[in-house]
N, C-alpha and C positions, 0 to 999 in steps of 0.2 A: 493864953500862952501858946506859943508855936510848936507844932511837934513836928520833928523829923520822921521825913520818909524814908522806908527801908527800901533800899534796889538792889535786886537781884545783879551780881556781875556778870559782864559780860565776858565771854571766854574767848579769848584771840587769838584762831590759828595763826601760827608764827610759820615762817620758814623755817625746811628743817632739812640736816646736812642729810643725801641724796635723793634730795627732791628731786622734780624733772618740771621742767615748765618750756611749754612751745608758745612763740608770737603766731597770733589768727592772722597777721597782714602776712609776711614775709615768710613764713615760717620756720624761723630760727629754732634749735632749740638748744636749753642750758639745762644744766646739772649744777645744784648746789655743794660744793667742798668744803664750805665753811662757812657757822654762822655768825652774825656780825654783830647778836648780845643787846640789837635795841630792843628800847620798852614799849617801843611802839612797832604794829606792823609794818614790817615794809613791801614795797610793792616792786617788781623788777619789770621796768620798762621798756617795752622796745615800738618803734613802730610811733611812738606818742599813744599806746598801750599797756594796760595792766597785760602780764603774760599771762596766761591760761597755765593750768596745774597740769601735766599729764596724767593718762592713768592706765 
């Protein structure tokens, strides 16, 4: 008989409204105003870049 494995979940920082994220190419940077409620992370692109998180 087959038994199921138990897995730990993983925990997924989300974007969060006033985040701060800079592009490493150009160096743009954005402030979050508003979250957009996916279930999945999202990624905000600049450059053909994931943006970096400020801090």
């Amino acid at each position: 008989m087959a038994t199921k494995k138990v897995v730990k979940k993983v925990s997924k920082k989300g974007v969060k409204k006033g985040d701060a994220y800079k592009c490493t190419v150009c160096g743009l940077a954005v402030s979050v105003d508003e979250v957009c409620g996916c279930m999945d992370v999202c990624d905000i692109i600049c450059c053909e870049k994931p943006m970096k998180a400020k801090k």
